[in-house]
C-alpha positions as CSV (number, residue, x, y, z in Angstrom):
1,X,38.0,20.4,0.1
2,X,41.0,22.5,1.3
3,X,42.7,19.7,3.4
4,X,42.2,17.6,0.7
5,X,43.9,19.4,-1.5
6,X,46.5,20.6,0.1
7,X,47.2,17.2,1.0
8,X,47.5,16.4,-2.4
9,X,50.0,19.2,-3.8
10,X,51.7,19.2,-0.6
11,X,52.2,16.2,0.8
12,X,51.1,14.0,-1.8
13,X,52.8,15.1,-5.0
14,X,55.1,17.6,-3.9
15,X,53.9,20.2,-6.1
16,X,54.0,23.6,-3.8
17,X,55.6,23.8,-0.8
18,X,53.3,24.6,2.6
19,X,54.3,28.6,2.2
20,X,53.6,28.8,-1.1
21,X,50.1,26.9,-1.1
22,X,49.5,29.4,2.0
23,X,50.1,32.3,-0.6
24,X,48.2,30.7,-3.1
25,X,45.5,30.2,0.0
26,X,45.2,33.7,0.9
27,X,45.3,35.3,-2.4
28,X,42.6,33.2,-3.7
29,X,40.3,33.9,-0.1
30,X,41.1,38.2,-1.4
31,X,39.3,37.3,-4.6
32,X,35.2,36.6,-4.8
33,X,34.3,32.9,-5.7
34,X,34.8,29.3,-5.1
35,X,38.5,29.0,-3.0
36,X,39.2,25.7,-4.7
37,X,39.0,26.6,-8.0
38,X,41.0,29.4,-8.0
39,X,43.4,27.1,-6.2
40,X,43.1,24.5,-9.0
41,X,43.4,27.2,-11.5
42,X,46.9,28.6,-9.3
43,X,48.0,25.1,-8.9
44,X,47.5,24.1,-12.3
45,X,49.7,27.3,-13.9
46,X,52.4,26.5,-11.1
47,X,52.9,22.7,-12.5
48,X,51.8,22.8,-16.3
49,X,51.3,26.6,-17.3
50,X,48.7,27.7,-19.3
51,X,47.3,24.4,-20.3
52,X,47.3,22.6,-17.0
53,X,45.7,26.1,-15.7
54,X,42.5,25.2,-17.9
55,X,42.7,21.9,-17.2
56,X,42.9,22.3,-14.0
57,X,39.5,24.8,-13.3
58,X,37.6,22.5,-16.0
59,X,38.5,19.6,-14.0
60,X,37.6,21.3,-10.6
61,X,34.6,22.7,-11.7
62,X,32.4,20.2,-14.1
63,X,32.2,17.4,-11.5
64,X,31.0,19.8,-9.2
65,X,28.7,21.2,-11.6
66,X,27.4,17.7,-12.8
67,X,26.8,16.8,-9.0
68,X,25.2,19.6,-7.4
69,X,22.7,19.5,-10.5
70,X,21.9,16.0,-9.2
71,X,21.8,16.8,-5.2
72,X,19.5,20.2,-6.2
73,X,17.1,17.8,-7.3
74,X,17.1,15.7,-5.1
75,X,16.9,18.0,-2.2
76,X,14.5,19.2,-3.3
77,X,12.2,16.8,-4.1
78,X,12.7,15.2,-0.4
79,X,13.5,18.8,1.0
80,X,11.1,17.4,4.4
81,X,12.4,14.2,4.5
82,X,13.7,13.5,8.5
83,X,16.3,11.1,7.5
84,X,17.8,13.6,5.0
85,X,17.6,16.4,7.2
86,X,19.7,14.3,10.0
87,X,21.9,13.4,7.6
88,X,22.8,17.2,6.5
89,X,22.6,17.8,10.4
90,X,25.5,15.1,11.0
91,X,27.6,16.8,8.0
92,X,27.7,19.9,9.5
93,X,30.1,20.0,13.0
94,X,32.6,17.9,10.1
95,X,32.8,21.3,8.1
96,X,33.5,22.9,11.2
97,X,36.1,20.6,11.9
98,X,37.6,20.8,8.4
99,X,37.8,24.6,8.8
100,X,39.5,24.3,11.8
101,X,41.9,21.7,10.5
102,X,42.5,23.7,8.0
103,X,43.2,26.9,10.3
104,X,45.3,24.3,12.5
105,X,47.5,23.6,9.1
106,X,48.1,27.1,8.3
107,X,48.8,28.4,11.6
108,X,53.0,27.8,11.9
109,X,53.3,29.8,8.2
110,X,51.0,32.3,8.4
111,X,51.9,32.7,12.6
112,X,55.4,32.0,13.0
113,X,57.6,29.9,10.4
114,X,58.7,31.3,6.9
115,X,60.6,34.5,6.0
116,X,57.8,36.5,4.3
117,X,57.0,39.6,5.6
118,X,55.5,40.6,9.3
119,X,59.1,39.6,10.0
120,X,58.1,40.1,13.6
121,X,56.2,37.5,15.1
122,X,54.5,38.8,18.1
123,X,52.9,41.1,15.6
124,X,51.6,38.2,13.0
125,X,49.8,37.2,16.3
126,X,48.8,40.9,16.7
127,X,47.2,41.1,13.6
128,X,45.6,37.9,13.8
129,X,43.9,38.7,17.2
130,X,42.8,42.4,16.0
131,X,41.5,40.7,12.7
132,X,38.9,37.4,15.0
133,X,37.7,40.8,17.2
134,X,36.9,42.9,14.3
135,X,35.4,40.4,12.7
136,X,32.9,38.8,15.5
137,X,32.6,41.8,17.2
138,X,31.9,44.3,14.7
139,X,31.1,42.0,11.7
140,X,33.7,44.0,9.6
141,X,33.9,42.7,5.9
142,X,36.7,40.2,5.2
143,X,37.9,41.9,2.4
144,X,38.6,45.3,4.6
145,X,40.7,42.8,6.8
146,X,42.3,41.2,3.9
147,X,43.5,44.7,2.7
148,X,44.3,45.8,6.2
149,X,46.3,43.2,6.6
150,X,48.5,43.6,3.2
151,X,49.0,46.9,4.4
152,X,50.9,45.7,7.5
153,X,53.0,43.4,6.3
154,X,54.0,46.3,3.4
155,X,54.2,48.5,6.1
156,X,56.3,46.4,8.6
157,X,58.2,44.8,6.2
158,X,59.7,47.5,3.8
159,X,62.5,47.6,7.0
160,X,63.5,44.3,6.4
C-alpha cells in the first residue's frame, strides 16, 4: 500500500512533497499500528484539517475492514485448498518487492538529498548500516532503533 500511496500524494496529486511524506513515513513506522492509516490520518490533516483527517482514517480503514471480514471467511473455509495456498505463495516475493521499492523510494531523502538534520551524509549511511546489523544480527526492537536514531540526528544536528 505504501507505493501506492505515495504515488498518489506525491506524484499524483501533489499533495506532500517526497521529504515530507518521508517524515510523515517515519513518524507513523515510531508509532504501533497500521502504517497506512496513520498516513491517511497525517495526509488527510495536511490537505483538509480536521475533517479530511477523519475522513481520511474512515475511508482507509472501513474498506479494509469490510474486506478482510470477507477474505477471513473465506480462508478459512478453504484454508487446505492447493490452489489457494499457491496463490498466497505467488503473492508473497510481490510484498517483498513492494518493500524494497518502497526502501528504493526513500533511499535519496532519508540517505542523501534534503536539508534535515544528519547534515552529514557519510553518517546517514552510518546509521543506516549500524541500524540492518543490529537489527538481523541481534534482533534489537525497532522502536530502540527508531529512538536511537532521533537521538543522532538531535545530537548531530544541534551544530548546524
Amino acid at each position: 500500500m505504501i507505493p501506492l500511496v505515495r504515488a498518489e500524494v506525491v506524484e499524483g496529486r501533489g499533495w506532500l512533497t517526497p521529504e515530507v511524506f518521508l517524515d510523515a513515513f517515519a513518524f507513523g513506522s515510531a508509532l504501533p499500528g497500521p502504517i497506512v492509516t496513520k498516513l491517511a490520518f497525517f495526509v488527510g490533516h495536511h490537505v483538509a484539517g480536521w475533517p479530511g483527517a477523519v475522513a481520511a482514517l474512515l475511508g482507509s480503514s472501513l474498506p479494509t475492514l469490510v474486506l478482510m471480514l470477507i477474505v477471513i471467511g473465506l480462508l478459512t473455509r478453504a484454508k487446505d485448498n492447493e490452489a489457494l495456498n499457491a496463490a498466497i505463495g505467488g503473492i508473497r516475493p510481490i510484498v517483498v518487492a513492494l518493500l524494497l521499492l518502497v526502501a528504493w523510494d526513500f533511499a535519496p531523502a532519508a540517505l542523501g538529498a534534503g536539508d534535515a538534520g544528519l547534515a552529514f551524509l557519510p553518517l546517514r549511511w552510518i546509521v543506516a548500516a549500524v541500524s540492518l546489523v543490529a537489527t538481523l544480527r541481534f534482533r534489537l526492537h525497532p522502536v530502540v532503533l527508531i529512538v536511537a536514531g532521533a537521538g543522532v540526528g538531535m545530537l548531530f544536528s544541534m551544530g548546524s
